[in-house]
C-alpha positions in Angstrom: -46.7 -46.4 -31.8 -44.6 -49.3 -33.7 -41.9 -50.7 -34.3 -40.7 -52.0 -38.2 -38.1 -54.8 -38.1 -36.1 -56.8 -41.8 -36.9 -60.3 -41.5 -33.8 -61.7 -42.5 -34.8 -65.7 -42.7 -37.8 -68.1 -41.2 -36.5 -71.4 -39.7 -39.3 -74.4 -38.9 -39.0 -77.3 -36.6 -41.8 -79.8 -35.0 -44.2 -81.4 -36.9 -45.5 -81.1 -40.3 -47.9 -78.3 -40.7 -51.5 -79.4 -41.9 -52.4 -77.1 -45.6 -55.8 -78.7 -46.1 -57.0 -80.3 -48.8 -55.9 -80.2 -53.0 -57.5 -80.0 -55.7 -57.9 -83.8 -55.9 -58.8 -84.1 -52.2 -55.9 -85.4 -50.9 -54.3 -83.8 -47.2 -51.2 -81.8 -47.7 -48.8 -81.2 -45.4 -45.2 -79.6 -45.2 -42.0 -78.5 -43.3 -41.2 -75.4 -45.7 -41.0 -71.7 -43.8 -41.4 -70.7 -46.8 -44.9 -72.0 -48.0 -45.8 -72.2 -44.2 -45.6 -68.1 -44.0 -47.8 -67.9 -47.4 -50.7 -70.5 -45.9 -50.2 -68.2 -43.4 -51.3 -64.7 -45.0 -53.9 -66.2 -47.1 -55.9 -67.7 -44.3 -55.2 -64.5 -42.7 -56.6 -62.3 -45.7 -59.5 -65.1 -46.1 -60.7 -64.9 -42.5 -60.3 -60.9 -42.8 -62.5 -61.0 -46.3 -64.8 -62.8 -44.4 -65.6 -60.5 -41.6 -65.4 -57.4 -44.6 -68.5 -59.9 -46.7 -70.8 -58.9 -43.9 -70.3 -55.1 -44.3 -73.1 -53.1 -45.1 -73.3 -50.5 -48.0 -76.6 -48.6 -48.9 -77.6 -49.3 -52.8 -80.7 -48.0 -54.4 -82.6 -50.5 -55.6 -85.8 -51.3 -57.8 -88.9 -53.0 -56.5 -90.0 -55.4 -59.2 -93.7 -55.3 -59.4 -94.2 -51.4 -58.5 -91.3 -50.0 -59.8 -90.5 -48.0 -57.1 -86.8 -47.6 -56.4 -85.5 -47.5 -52.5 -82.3 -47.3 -50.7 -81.6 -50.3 -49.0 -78.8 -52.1 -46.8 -77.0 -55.1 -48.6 -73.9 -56.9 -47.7 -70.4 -56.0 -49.2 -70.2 -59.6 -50.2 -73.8 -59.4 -51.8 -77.2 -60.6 -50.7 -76.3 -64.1 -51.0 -73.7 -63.7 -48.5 -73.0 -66.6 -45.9 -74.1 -65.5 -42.5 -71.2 -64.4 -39.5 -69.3 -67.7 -38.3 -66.8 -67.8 -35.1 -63.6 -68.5 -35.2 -64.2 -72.5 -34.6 -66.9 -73.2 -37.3 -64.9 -71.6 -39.8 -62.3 -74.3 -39.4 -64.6 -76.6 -39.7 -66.0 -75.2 -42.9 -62.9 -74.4 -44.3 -60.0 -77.8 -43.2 -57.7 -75.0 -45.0 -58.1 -72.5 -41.6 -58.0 -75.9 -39.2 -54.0 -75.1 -37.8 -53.7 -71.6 -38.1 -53.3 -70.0 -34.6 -56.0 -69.0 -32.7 -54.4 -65.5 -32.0 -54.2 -64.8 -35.9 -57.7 -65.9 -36.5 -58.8 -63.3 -33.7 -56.5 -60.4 -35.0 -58.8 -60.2 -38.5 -62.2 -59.1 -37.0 -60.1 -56.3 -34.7 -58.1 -55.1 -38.0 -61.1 -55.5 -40.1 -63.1 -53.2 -37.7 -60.2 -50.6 -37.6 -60.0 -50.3 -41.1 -63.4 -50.2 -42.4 -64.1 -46.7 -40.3 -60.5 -45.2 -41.4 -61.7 -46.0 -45.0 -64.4 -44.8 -44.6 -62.9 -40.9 -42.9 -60.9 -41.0 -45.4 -63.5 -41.6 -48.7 -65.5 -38.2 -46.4 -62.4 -36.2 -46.2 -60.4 -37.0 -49.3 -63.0 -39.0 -51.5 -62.9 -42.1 -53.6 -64.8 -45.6 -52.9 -66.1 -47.2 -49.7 -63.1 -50.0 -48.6 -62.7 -53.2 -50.5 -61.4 -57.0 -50.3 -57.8 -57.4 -49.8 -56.0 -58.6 -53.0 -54.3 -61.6 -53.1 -52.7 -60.1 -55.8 -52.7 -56.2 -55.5 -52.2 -56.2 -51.4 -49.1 -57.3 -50.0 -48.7 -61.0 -48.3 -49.7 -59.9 -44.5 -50.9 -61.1 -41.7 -51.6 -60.2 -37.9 -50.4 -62.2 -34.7 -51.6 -60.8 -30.9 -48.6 -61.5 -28.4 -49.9 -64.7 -26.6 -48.2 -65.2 -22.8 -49.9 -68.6 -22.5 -48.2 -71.9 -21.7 -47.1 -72.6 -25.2 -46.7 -68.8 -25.9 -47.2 -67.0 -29.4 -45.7 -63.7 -31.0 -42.7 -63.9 -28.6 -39.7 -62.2 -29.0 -36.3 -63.1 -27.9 -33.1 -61.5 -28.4 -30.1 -63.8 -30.0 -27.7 -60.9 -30.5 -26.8 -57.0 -30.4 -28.5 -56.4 -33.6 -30.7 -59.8 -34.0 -33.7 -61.4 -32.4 -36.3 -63.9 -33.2 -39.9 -64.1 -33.3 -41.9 -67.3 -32.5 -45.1 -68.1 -33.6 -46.4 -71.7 -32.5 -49.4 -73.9 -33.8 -50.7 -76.9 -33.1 -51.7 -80.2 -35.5 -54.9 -82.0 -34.2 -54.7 -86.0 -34.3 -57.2 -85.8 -37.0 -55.1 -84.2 -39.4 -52.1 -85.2 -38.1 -49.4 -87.0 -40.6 -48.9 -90.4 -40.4 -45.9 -91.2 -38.6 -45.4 -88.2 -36.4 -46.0 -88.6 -32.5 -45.8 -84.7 -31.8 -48.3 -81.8 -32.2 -46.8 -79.1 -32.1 -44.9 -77.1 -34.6 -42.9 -73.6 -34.1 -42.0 -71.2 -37.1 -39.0 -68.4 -35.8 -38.7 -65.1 -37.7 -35.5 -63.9 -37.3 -35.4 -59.9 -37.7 -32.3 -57.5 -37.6 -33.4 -54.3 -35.1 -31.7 -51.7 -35.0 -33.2 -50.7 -31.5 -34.1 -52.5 -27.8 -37.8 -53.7 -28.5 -40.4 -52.4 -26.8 -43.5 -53.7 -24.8 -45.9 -54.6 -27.2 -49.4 -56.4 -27.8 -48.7 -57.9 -31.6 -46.9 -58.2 -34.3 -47.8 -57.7 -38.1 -46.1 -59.3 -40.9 -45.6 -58.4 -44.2 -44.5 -61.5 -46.3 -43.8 -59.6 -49.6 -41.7 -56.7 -48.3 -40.2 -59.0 -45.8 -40.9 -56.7 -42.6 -42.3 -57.0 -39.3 -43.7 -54.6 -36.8 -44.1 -54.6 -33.4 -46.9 -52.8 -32.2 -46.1 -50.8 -28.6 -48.3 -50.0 -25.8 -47.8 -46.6 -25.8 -45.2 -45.2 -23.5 -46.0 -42.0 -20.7 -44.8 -38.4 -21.5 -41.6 -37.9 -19.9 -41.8 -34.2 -18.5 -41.6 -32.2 -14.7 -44.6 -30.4 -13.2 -44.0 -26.6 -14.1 -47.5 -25.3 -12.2 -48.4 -23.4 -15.2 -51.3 -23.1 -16.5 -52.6 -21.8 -20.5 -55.9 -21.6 -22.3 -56.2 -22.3 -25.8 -58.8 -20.4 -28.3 -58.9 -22.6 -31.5 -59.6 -20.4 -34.5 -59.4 -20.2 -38.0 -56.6 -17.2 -38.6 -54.8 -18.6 -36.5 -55.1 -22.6 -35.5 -54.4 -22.2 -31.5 -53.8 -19.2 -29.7 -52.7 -19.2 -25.8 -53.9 -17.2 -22.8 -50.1 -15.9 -23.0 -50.3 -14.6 -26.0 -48.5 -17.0 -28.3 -49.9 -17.9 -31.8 -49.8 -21.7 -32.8 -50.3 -22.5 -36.6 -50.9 -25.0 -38.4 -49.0 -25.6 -42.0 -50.8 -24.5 -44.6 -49.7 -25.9 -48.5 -48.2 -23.6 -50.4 -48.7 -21.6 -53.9 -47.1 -24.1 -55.5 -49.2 -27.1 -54.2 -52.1 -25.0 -54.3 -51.9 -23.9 -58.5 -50.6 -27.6 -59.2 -53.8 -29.4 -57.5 -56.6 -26.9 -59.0 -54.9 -27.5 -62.4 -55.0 -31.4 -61.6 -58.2 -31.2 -60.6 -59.5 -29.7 -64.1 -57.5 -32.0 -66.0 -59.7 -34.8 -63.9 -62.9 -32.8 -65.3 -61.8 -33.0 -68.7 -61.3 -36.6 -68.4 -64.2 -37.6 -66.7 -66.4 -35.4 -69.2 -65.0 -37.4 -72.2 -64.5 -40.6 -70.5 -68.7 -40.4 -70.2 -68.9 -39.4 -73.6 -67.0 -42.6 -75.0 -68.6 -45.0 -72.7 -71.3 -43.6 -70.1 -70.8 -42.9 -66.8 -68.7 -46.0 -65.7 -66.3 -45.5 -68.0 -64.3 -43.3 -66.1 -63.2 -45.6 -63.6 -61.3 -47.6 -66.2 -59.3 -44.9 -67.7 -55.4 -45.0 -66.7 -55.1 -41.6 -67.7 -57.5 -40.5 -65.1 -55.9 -43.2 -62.3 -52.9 -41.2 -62.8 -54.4 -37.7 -62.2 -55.6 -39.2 -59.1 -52.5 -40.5 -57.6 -50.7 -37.5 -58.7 -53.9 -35.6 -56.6 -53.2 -38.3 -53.4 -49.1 -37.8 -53.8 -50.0 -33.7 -53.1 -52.5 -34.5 -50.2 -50.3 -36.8 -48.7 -47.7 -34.6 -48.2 -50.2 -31.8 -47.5 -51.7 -33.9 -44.7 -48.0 -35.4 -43.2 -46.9 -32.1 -42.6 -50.2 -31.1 -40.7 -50.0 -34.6 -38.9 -46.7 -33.6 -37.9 -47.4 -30.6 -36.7 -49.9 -31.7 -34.8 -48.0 -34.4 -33.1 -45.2 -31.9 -31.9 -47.1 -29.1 -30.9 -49.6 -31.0 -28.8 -46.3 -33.0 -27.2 -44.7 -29.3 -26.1 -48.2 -28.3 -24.8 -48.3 -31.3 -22.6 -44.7 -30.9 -21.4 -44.7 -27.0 -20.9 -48.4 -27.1 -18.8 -49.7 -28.9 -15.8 -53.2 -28.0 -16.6 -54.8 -27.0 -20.1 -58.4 -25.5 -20.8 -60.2 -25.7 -24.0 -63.4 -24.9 -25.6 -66.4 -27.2 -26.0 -67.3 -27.2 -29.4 -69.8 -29.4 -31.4 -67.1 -29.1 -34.7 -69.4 -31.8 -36.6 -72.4 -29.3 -36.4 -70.0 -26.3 -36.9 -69.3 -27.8 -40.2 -72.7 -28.9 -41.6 -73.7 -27.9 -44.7 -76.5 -25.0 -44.9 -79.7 -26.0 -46.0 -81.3 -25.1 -49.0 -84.4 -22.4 -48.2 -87.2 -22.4 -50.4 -88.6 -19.3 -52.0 -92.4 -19.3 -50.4 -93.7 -17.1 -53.5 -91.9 -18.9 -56.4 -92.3 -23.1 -56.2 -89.3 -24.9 -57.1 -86.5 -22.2 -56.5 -84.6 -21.0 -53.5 -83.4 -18.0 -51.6 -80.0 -16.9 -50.8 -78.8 -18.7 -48.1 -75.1 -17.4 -47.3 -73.8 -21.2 -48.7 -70.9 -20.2 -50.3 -69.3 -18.2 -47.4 -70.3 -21.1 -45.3 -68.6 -23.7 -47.6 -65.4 -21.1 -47.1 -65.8 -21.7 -43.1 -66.5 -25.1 -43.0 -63.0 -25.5 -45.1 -61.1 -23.3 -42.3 -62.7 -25.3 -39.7 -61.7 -28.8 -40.9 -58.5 -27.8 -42.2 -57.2 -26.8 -38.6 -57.6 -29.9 -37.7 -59.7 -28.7 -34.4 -61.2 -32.3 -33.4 -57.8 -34.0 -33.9 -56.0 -31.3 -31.7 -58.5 -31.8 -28.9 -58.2 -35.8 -29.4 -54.2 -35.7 -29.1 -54.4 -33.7 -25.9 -56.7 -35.7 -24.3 -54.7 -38.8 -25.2 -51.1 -37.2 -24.1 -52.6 -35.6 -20.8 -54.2 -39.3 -19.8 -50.1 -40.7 -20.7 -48.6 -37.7 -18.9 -50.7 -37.3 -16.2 -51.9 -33.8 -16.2 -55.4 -32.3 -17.1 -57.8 -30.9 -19.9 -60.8 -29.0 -19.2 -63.5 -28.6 -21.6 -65.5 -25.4 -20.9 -68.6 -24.3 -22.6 -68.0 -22.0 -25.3 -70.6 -19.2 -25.3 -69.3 -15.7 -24.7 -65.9 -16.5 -24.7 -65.0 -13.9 -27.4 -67.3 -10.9 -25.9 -66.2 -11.1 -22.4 -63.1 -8.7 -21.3 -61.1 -10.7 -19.2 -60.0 -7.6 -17.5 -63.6 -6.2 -16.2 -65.9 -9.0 -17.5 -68.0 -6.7 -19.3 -70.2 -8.7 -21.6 -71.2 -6.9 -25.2 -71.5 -8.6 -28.6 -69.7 -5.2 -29.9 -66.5 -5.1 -28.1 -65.0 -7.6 -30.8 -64.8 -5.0 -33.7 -63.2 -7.2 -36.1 -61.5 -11.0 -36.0 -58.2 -9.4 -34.0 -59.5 -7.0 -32.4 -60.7 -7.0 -28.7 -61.8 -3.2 -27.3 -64.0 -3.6 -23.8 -67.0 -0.4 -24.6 -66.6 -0.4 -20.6 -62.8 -0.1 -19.0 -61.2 0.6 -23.0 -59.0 -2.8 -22.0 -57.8 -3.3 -25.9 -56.2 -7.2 -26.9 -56.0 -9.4 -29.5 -59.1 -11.2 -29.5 -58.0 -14.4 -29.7 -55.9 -14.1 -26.8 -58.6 -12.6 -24.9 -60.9 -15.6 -25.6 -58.2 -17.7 -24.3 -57.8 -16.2 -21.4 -61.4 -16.1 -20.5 -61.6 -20.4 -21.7 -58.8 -20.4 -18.5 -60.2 -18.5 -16.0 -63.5 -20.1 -17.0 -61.9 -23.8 -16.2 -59.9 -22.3 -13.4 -63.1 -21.5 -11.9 -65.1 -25.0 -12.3 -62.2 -27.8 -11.2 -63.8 -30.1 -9.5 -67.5 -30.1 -11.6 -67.6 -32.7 -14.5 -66.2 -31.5 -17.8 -69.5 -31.5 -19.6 -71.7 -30.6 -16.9 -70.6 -27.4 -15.8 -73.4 -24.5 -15.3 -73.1 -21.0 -16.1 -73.8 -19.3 -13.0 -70.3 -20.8 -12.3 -68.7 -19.3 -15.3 -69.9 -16.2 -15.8 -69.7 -13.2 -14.2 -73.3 -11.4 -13.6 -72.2 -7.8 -15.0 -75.0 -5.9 -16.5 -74.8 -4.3 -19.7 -75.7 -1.9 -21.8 -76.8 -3.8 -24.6 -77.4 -7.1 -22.6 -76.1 -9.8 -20.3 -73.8 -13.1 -20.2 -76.5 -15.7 -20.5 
């Protein structure tokens, strides 16, 4: 949760700002907001590149002598990389870093952490490379300040009008580097931004120098809502994303024809260019093609909106289920194994070829799966139920479908299709879904009070005999 702010002007007073040394070795020093904010966001993006050098990535390399080729761990930054440094030898290694704020210095290791993994969900889910440098030139002037409620103070905001406030960010000079002449050591830089909003509580702010914008990032605020007593399973699924125990269907936005037919044929156009790229130039040719960079941001622009409508979705439908429902149930389910690959199965009689393993259908499910979005549905509840609140149980997941909720009769044959539900016992007939999601309730109804993950089946499960088995 954030806010985004216009910086309308930067304004500078105490005393001069130490830069480091030029190219000559001479001290520089100066009083400009201007170059102040750009010393600023590169020691900012160095610091960051640092902590990004020490990264590890797996390469397959080639032992010299015996010629045999392993996968090994090196460093983003290469094997010759400089080893981890705090904050405080990296100022003295670099006189540049010497009077930039602690609290900047200490944002790049946090930020750099954060976005390694979401690069790297991203390169699994939507492909492309691992996460790079930032570009002085390509990325955008930025940098990261934590909100500092020390003495001096750092990252404060202030409000000078209905639609203005300021930002301060302070810094200190030590006497070593200190400009002849000036008694004081201090210096103060204030961003003033136009809001258009009362700011928020927040924990930093992040600047972007080129766009000229600043945002405020919130500590997230409690779900405003009044205890209703009720009470809803959900059965995640792949016809339909979330069904509840009273019988309502919840799905998720699929893209549509149009999207569909426009990414396959931008995805063959991508063959055809990667096919004849190799042919011109080998195998790393490709990556230099514009041609092809375009087919790929065209590709990106579809999946963006594809995945800002789903985020969306997701964002307001687990918000109503929070508000509407003191206390929801859920399945537990191990989505990450659901969605494994299947793998290959050797033919016994015939060396070097394979039997039929079913992977095509299960490439079809594992799709379904991961485009529901079932991890980040359970992940949003449990975050808006902690704000709010109220409770989520996780119940185990076994039976859930063959159960009838109205008998308990237990038989892998009273599902006879993906909708339908018919008990072989009472006749009881329902959607199957909504059966399932009424059994995931009672199931949690009857367990408050054990640990979510910990719950055992004699608890769950009703001990009704059956024909063709039991609930085990």
């Amino acid at each position: 949760m954030s806010q985004k702010v216009r910086i309308l002007k930067v304004r500078h007073a105490g005393c001069s700002v130490f830069l480091g040394l030029d190219s000559y070795g001479n001290r520089m020093w100066t009083r400009n907001p201007e170059r102040i904010m750009d010393w600023l966001c590169d020691g900012w993006r160095s610091r960051y590149n640092q902590h990004r050098a020490q990264r590890p990535q797996r390469r397959l390399v080639e032992d010299v002598t015996t010629r045999e080729r392993m996968w090994v761990d090196v460093p983003l930054g290469g094997a010759d990389v400089k080893p981890a440094v705090k904050d405080s030898q990296a100022r003295l290694d670099c006189l540049w870093l010497a009077c930039i704020p602690s609290p900047i210095l200490a944002s790049c290791e946090r930020v750099e952490n954060t976005g390694w993994f979401a690069g790297l969900k991203r390169k699994r889910t939507n492909g492309g490379r691992i996460p790079g440098f930032r570009s002085r030139h390509r990325a955008p002037q930025y940098f990261v300040c934590w909100r500092n409620q020390s003495k001096t103070g750092n990252a404060l905001y202030h409000r000078t009008g209905k639609r203005t406030g300021v930002v301060i960010i302070t810094g200190g000079v030590p006497k070593r580097y200190r400009r002849e002449g000036e008694s004081e050591a201090r210096w103060r830089l204030a961003i003033h931004v136009r809001i258009s909003q009362p700011v928020r509580e927040y924990t930093s702010v992040s600047v972007n120098w080129t766009d000229r914008t600043l945002v405020f990032t919130n500590t997230p605020l409690p779900v405003e809502r009044a205890d209703t007593g009720r009470t809803v399973g959900l059965d995640r699924g792949c016809a339909h994303t979330l069904a509840t125990s009273e019988g309502l269907f919840l799905d998720i936005p699929q893209p549509s024809v149009k999207e569909t037919e426009e990414y396959r044929r931008l995805q063959r156009k991508l063959a055809r260019q990667d096919r004849t790229n190799e042919k011109r130039g080998g195998r790393n040719a490709k990556f230099t093609s514009k041609s092809r960079n375009r087919t790929l941001q065209a590709m990106q622009r579809i999946q963006r909106r594809i995945n800002n409508r789903k985020d969306d979705w997701m964002a307001k439908t687990t918000t109503m289920l929070v508000r509407e429902y003191d206390f929801i149930a859920m399945e537990q389910l191990a989505v990450k194994a659901m969605s494994r690959s299947v793998q290959p199965k050797p033919d016994p009689d015939n060396p070097g070829h394979y039997l039929h393993n079913g992977r095509g259908r299960k490439s079809g499910l594992n799709r379904s799966i991961l485009t529901n979005r079932w991890t980040g549905i359970q992940h949003c509840l449990e975050y808006k139920t902690n704000l709010a609140g109220t409770r989520l149980v996780r119940v185990p997941a076994y039976d859930t479908s063959r159960i009838c909720n109205a008998c308990g009769y237990c038989d892998k044959e009273n599902r006879e299709s993906q909708a339908v539900f018919h008990c072989r016992k009472c006749g009881h007939e329902a959607n199957a879904d909504v059966n399932a999601a009424k059994n995931i309730l009672s199931r949690a109804l009857n367990t408050i009070g054990m640990d979510d993950a910990d719950e055992r089946r004699q608890h769950v499960c009703q001990p009704v005999q059956t024909g063709g088995g039991h609930c085990r």
